[in-house]
C-alpha positions in Angstrom: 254.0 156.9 126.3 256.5 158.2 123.6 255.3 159.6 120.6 256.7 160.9 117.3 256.0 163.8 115.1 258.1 164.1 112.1 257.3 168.0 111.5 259.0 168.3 107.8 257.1 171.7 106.3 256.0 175.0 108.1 252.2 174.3 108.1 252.8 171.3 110.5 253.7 173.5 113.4 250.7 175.5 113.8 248.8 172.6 113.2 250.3 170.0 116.1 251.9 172.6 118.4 249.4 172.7 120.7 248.7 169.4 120.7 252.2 168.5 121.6 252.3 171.1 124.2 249.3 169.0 125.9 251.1 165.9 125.6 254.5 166.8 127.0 252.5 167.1 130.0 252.0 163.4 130.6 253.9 161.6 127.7 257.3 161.9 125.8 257.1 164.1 122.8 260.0 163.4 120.0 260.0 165.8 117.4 262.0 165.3 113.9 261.8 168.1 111.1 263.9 169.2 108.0 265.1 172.3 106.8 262.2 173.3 104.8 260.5 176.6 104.2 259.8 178.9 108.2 259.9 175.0 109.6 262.9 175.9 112.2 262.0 179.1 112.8 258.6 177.8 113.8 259.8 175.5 116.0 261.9 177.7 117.6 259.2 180.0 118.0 257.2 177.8 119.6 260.4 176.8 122.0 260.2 173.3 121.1 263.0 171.2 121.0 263.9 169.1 117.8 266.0 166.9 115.8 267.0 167.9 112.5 267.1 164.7 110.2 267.5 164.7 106.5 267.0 167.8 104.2 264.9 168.5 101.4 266.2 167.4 97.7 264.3 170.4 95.5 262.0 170.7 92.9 263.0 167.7 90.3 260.9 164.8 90.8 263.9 162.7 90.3 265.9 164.3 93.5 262.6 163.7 95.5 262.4 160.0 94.3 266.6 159.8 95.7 265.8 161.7 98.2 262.6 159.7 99.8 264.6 156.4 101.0 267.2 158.4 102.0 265.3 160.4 104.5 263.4 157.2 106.0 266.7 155.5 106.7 267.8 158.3 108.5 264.9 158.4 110.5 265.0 154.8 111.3 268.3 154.8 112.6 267.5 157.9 114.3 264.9 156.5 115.9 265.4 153.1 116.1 266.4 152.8 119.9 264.6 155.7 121.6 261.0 153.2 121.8 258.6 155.4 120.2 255.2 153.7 120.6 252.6 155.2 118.3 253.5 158.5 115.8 251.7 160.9 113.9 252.4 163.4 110.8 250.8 165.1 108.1 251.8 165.0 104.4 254.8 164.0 105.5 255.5 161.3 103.7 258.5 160.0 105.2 256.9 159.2 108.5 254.3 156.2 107.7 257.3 154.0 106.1 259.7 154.6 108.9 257.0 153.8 111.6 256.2 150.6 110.0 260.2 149.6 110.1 259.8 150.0 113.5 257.0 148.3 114.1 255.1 150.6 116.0 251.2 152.4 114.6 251.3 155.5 112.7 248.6 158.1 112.2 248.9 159.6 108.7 246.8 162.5 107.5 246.5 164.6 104.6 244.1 166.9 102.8 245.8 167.4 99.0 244.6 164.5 97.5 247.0 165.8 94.4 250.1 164.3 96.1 251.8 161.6 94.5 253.8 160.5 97.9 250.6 159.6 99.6 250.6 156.6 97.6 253.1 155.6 99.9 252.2 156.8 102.5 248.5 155.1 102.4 250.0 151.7 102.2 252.2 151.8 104.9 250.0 154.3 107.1 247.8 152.3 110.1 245.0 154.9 109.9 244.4 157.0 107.4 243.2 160.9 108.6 241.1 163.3 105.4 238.9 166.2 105.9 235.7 164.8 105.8 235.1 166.8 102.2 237.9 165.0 100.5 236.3 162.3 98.6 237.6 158.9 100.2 237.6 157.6 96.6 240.5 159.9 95.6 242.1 158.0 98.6 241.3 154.8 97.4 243.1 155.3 93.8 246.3 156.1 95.5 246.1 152.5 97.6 244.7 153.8 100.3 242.4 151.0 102.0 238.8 151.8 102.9 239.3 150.4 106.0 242.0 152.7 107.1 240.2 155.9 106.4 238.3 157.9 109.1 237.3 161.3 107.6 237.3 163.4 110.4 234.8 166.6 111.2 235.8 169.9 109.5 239.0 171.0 107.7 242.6 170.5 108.6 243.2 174.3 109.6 240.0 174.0 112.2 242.1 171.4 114.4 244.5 174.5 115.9 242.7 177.5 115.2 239.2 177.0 117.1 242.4 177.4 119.9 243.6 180.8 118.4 243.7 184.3 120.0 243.3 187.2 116.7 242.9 190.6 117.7 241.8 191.8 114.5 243.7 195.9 113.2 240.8 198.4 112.2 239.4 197.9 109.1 240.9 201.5 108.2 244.5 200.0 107.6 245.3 198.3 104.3 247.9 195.9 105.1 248.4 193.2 102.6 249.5 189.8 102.7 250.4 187.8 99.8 251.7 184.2 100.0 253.2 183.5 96.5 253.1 180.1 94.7 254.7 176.8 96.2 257.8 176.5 93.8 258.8 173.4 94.9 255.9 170.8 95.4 255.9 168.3 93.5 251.4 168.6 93.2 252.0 172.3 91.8 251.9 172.8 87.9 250.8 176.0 87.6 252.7 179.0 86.9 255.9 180.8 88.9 256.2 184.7 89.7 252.5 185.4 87.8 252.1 187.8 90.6 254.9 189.8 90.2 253.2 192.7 87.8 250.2 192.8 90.7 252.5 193.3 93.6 254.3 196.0 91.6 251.0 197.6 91.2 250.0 197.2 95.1 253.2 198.4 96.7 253.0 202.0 96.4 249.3 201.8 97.2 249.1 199.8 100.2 251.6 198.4 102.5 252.3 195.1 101.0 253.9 191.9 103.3 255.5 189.0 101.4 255.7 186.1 102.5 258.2 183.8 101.2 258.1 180.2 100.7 262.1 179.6 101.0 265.5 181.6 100.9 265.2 181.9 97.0 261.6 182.9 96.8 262.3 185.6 99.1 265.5 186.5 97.2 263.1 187.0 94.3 261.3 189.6 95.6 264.1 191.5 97.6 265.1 192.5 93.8 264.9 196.9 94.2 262.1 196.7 91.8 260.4 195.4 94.5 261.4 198.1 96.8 258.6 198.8 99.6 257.4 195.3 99.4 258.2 194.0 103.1 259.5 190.4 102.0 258.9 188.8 105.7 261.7 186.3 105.8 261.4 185.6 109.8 258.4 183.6 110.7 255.4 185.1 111.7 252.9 183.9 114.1 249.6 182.8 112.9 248.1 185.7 115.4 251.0 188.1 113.9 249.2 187.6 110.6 245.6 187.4 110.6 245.3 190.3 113.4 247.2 193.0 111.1 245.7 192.0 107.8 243.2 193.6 105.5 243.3 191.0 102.7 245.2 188.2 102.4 246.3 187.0 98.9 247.0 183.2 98.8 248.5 181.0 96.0 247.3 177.9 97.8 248.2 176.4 100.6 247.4 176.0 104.4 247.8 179.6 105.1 244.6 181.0 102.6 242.4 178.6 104.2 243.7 179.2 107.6 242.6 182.9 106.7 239.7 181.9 105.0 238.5 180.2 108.5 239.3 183.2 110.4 237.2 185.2 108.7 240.0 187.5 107.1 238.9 188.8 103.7 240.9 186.2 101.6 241.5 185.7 97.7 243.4 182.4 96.2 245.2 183.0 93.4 245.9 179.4 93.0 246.9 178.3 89.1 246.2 174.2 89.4 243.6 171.9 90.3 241.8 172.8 93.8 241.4 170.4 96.0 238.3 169.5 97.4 238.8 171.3 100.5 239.3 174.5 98.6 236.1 173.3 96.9 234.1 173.4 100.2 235.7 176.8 101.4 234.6 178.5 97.8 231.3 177.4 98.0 230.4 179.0 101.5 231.4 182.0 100.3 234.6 182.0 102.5 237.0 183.0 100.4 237.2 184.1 96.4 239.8 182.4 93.9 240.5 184.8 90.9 243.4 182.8 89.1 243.8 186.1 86.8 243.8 188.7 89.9 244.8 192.0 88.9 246.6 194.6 91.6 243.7 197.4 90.6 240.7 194.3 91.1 242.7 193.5 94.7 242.4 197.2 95.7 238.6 197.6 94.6 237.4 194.0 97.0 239.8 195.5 99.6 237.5 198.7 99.7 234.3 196.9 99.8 234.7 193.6 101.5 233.8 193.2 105.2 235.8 191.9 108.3 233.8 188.5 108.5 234.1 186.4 111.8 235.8 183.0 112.1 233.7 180.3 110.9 232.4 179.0 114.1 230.9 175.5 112.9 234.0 175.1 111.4 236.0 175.5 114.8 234.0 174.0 116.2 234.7 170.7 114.4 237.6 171.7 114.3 237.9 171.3 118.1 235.9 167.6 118.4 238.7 166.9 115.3 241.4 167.8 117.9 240.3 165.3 121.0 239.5 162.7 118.8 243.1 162.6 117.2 244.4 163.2 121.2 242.4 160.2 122.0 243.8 157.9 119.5 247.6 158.7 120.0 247.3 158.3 124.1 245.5 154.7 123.0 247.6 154.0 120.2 245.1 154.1 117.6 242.5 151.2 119.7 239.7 153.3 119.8 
């Protein structure tokens, strides 16, 4: 059996690496990814080998909209004579089209129901993967075909880390972690360096870890009146992170829930529409999301919140999630 992943943004590693670590040990794993975000440097990390295809076209709407057929071509004739059987990706949007041109099932999932390229995606997509609290209906407006869609047990982030080893640092040290807004993506409206005046508050009260979306985020905040912030521009293991942190400030994104799961005191900062996955997490208590987060508010929940435990039901989906996506790929989506 040969199978694809097209790995085009940093989240997708964590999330299939193991997965594709379990295949490779009866099948033929073929990895594309683009020069997005840590997405190399994950990979490398991991040891995997890849093929870079395409590139990302920025923020503008119109470059993405160039920039979309461009990419699928590329893939296509990348691809074209290496007899991939059945492939699977994630938000990446890219993938579902250039399976379909060649003519072989593709597994597309996604959890951010605010993304305009699933529209695509859906209709070209054989089966369609959500978190089973995403609303299938949100789906269904952007063409996706009831049919298609199997909402699968738990959230995204519990498919990889019900797997994950985290030592966690005494609660003593105050290491921070802040993950700043997705510049970029196309879903995010909200608003760009709001967490500058915090983080010039936190770092010369705690020791403060940025971690950068991209080369320019990260050139942001390597300005000296940022000096003391530790602007992480090499990836970091998930372990690396959750195990040293003490609070973990998220503008959205894969990485808050991840630490959400895990149990790490977590705040999202996030300035759009939440999904409904963000929904679910806020609800159980899992994490906090204070929009307006000031750096002296962040310092007083440090103090008092407690070192929770990984959500274990959560993992535990997460794990039944993991087989059951294994299970379709080996049988090309029959079962």
């Amino acid at each position: 059996m040969k199978i694809w992943f097209d790995l085009s943004n940093s989240p997708h590693i964590p999330l299939f690496s193991a997965m594709i670590k379990d295949l490779m040990t009866e099948h033929e794993v073929v990895i594309t990814c683009r020069p997005l975000a840590n997405t190399i440097d994950l990979l490398d990390l991991h040891g995997f080998k890849y093929t870079v295809v395409g590139k990302h076209y920025g923020g503008k709407f119109s470059a993405k909209l160039f920039g979309y057929p461009v990419r699928v071509w590329q893939l296509y004739q990348f691809l074209r004579k290496k007899k991939i059987q059945v492939a699977i990706s994630q938000s990446t949007f890219h993938s579902p089209i250039t399976a379909w041109l060649l003519g072989v099932p593709v597994i597309y999932m996604n959890d951010n129901e605010h993304a305009m390229g699933n529209i695509p995606s859906f209709i070209f997509a054989s089966k369609i993967l959500i978190p089973e609290f995403l609303d299938p209906k949100k789906a269904q407006k952007q063409c996706a075909r009831r049919s298609k869609i199997i909402q699968y047990p738990g959230v995204k982030e519990g498919i990889y880390l019900w797997n994950a080893m985290i030592t966690h640092v005494p609660i003593q040290e105050k290491k921070i972690f802040i993950r700043p807004e997705p510049w970029i993506a196309q879903y995010y409206k909200g608003a760009l360096n709001f967490m500058d005046d915090m983080i010039l508050y936190l770092k010369d009260k705690a020791q403060v870890v940025l971690l950068p979306r991209g080369k320019e985020q990260a050139l942001h905040y390597e300005q000296e009146k940022f000096k003391g912030v530790v602007v992480q521009s090499k990836a970091l293991s998930l372990e690396e992170i959750a195990g040293k942190c003490r609070l973990f400030i998220g503008a959205g994104g894969t990485m808050t829930r991840e630490m959400a799961v895990l149990g790490v005191p977590t705040i999202s900062v996030y300035q759009d529409e939440l999904l409904d996955v963000d929904t679910y997490l806020l609800e159980n208590k899992m994490m906090e999301h204070r929009p307006d987060l000031t750096g002296e508010q962040a310092l007083e929940y440090m103090e008092h919140c407690d070192q929770k435990g990984a959500n274990d039901l959560l993992l535990q989906k997460g794990k039944e999630t993991y087989y059951k996506i294994k299970d379709m790929l080996i049988n090309r989506l029959s079962n």
